[in-house]
C-alpha positions as CSV (number, residue, x, y, z in Angstrom):
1,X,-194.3,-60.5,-126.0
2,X,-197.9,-62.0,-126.9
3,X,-198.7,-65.5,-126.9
4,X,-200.5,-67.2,-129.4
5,X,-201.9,-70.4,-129.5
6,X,-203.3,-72.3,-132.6
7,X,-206.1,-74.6,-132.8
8,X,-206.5,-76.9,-135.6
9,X,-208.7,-79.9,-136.6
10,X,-208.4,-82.7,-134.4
11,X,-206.3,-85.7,-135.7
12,X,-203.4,-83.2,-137.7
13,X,-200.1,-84.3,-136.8
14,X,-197.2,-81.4,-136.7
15,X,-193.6,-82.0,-137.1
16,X,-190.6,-79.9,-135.9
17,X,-188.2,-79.0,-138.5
18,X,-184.7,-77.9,-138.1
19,X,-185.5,-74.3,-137.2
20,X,-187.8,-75.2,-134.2
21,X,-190.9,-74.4,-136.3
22,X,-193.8,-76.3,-136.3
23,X,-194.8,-78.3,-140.2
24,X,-198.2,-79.4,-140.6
25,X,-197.4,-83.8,-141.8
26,X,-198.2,-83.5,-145.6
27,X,-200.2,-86.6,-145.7
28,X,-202.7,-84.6,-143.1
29,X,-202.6,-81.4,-145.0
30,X,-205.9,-80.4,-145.6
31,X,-206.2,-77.3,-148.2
32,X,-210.1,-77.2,-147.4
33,X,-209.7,-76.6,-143.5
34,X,-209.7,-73.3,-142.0
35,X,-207.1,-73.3,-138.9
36,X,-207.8,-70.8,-136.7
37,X,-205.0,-68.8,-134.8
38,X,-206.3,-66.6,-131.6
39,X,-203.9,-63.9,-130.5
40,X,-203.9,-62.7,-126.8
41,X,-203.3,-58.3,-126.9
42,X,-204.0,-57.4,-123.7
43,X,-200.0,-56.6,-123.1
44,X,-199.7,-55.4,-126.5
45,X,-199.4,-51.2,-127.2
46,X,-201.7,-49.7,-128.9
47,X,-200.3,-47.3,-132.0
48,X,-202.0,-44.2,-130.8
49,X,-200.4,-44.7,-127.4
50,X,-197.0,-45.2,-129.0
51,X,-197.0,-42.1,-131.3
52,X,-198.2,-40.2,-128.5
53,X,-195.4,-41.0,-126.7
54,X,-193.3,-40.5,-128.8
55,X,-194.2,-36.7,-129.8
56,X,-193.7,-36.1,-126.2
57,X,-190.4,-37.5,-126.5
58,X,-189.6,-34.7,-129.2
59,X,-190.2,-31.3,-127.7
60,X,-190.6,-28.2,-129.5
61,X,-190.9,-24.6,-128.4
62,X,-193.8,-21.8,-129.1
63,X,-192.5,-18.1,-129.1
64,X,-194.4,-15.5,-128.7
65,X,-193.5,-11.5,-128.6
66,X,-195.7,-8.7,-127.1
67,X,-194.9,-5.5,-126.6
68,X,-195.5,-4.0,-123.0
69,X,-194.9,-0.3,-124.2
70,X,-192.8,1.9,-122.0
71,X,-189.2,0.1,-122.8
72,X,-190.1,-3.2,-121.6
73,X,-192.1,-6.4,-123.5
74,X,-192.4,-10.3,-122.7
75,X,-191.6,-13.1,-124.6
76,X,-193.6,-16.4,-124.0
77,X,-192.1,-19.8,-124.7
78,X,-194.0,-23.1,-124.5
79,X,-193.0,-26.6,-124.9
80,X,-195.1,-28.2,-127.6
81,X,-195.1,-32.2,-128.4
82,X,-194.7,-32.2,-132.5
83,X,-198.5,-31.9,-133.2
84,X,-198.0,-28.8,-131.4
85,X,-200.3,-28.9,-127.9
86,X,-198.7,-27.9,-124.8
87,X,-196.9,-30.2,-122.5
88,X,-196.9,-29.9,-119.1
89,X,-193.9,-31.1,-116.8
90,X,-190.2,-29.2,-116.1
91,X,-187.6,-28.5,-119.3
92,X,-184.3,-26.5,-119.1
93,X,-184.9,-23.6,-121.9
94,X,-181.9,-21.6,-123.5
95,X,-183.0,-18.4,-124.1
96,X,-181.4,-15.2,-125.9
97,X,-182.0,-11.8,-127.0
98,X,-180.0,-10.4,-130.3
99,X,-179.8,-8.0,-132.3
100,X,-180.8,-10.3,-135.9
101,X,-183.0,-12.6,-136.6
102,X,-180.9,-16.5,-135.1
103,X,-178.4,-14.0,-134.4
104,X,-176.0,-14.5,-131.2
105,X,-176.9,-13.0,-127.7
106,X,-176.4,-9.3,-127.6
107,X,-175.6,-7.5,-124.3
108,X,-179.1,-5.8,-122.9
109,X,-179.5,-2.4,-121.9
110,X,-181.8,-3.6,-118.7
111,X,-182.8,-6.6,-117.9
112,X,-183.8,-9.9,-119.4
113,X,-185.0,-12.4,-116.7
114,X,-188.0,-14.5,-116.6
115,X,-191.2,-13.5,-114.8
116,X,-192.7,-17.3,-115.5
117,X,-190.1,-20.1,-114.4
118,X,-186.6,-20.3,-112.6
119,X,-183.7,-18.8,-113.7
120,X,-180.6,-21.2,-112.9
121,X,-178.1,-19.6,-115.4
122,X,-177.0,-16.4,-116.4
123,X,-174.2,-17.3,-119.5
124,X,-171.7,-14.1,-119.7
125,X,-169.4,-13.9,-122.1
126,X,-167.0,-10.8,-123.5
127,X,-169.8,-9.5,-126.0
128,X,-172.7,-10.2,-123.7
129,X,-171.3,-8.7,-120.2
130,X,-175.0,-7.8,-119.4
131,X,-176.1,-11.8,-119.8
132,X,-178.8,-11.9,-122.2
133,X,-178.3,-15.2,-122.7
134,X,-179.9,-17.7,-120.0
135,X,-181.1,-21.1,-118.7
136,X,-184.5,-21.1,-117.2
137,X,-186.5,-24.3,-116.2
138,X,-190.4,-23.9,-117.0
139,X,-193.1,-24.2,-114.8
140,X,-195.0,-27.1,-113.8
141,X,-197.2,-26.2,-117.0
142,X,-194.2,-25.9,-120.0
143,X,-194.2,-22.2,-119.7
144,X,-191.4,-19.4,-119.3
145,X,-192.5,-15.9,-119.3
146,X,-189.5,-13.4,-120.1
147,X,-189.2,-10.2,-118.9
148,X,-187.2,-7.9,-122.0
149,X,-186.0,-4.0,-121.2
150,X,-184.1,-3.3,-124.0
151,X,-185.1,0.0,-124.8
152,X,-187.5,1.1,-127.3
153,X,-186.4,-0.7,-130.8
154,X,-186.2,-4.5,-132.7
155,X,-184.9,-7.5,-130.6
156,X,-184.9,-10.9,-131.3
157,X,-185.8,-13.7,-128.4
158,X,-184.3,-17.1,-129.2
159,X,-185.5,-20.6,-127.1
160,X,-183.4,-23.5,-128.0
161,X,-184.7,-27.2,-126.8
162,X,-182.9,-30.2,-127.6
163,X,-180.8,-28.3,-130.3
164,X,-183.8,-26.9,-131.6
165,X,-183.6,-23.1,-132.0
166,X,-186.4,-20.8,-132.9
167,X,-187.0,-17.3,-133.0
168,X,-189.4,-14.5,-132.3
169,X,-189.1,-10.9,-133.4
170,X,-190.3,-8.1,-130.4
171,X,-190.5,-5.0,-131.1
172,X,-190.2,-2.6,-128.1
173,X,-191.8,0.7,-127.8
């Protein structure tokens, strides 16, 4: 909270009204004087401080596809505050491969594990029993690095954040 503290002409007279707020006495009330109210900031937050706080509260994700040739190609994924520069620190990152663009994890014919960050879920289900759908925390520096062997052919790498999906086409020679 800041404090502020007014100092007015000598000799006014202020009055409390009901509310607790202080009433200049009308007799006293002079419309020529210039009161003057000084304001102390120095705990107060700065608005560029607070939106960049906030974008950093609101992740979002950066996919990008390369082919490696051979069967194999990497997708990169890096967390982004909403004016889109990288942010450093740890995040949990859902991550896919499918067959269609947003489409739902598709089983691999290979391998799809990161090369950048740490795997700590592999999510299996009937339709995916070769798990190309996983959790992996980024690096210190917001980055996961995916390994993809799928075969030559279209995939599509999906990062989800915070509910936020987006998607990169690869295509694999």
């Amino acid at each position: 909270m800041s404090t502020v503290n007014g100092t007015v002409t000598t000799g006014y007279e202020f009055t409390l009204d009901e509310a607790g707020k202080a009433q200049v006495t009308v007799p006293r009330l002079n419309l020529l004087g210039v009161p003057t109210v000084t304001t102390d900031m120095s705990d107060a937050i700065a608005l560029a401080d607070l939106k960049a706080a906030v974008k950093q509260l609101m992740p979002k994700l950066s996919v990008v596809a390369a082919d490696s040739t051979g069967g194999v190609g990497t997708a990169t994924i890096q967390i982004q505050d909403a004016d889109t520069n990288s942010l450093t620190g740890r995040y949990l990152v859902r991550i896919w491969a499918s067959d269609s663009d947003f489409g739902a994890p598709h089983s691999m014919t290979t391998s799809f594990l990161p090369t950048t960050g740490t795997l700590i879920a592999q999510h299996t289900t009937v339709a995916t029993t070769a798990k190309a759908d996983v959790g992996v925390i980024t690096n210190a520096s917001g980055v996961v690095v995916m390994s993809v062997q799928d075969g030559a052919g279209t995939v599509y790498i999906m990062a989800e954040i915070n509910g936020l999906v987006v998607s990169a086409q690869l295509d694999i020679t």
